[in-house]
N, C-alpha and C positions, 0 to 999 in steps of 0.2 A: 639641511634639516630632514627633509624625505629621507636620506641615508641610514637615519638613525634607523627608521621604523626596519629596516632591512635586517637586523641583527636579530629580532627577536622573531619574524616571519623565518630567516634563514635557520633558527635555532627549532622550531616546529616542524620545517620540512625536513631537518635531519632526521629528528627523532620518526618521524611517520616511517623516514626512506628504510632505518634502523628496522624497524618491524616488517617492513615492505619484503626486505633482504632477507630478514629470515623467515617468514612463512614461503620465501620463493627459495630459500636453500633445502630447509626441509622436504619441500614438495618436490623439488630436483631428486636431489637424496634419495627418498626413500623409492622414487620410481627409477632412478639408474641400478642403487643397488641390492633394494627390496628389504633392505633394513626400516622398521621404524624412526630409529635415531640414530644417527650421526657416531661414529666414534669419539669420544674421549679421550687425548692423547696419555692416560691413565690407564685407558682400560685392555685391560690383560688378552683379554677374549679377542681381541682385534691386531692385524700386524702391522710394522713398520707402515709400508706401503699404503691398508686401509686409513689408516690414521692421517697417514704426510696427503695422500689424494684428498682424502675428507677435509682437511685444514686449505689446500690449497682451492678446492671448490668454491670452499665459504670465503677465501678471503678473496676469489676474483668474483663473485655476486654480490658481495658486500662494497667491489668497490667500486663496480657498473652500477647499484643503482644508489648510492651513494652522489657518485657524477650524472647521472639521470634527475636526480632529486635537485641538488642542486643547482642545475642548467636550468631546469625547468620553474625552480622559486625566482633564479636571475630575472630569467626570459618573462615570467609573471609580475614580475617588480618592474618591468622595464614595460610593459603593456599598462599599467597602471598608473606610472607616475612618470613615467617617459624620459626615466635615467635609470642607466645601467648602475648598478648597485655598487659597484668598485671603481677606485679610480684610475682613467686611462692612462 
């Protein structure tokens, strides 16, 4: 029964970790490459290279705290009802 409540706690820690991801990509970003914003695999102004770094940045901070987010709604679900949220 506790399990159930885990779905919609795990569905809020995602979304927060979502926003966590990108004010922490942005903030990377613009101090490695003193850009404002990020390239747009669209946009003209920027090269192959900025574009592929820029996407591969985002998608490896997006999916460290993604698994940070998640580990840690587990790890809080399992301090509080004293079951690990999946089954072993």
């Amino acid at each position: 029964m506790n399990k159930v409540l885990y779905k919609p706690l795990s569905m809020v820690v995602s979304a927060a970790g979502g926003v966590l991801a990108g004010i922490a990509f942005r903030q990377i970003w613009k101090r490695v490459s003193g850009e404002e914003e990020a390239p747009d695999a669209t946009d003209r102004d920027f090269t192959w290279t900025q574009v592929i770094v820029a996407a591969a940045a985002q998608g490896a901070i997006f999916g460290a705290v993604k698994a940070a987010t998640e580990r840690a709604g587990a790890v809080g679900y399992r301090k509080a009802t004293g079951d690990w949220p999946t089954e072993d």
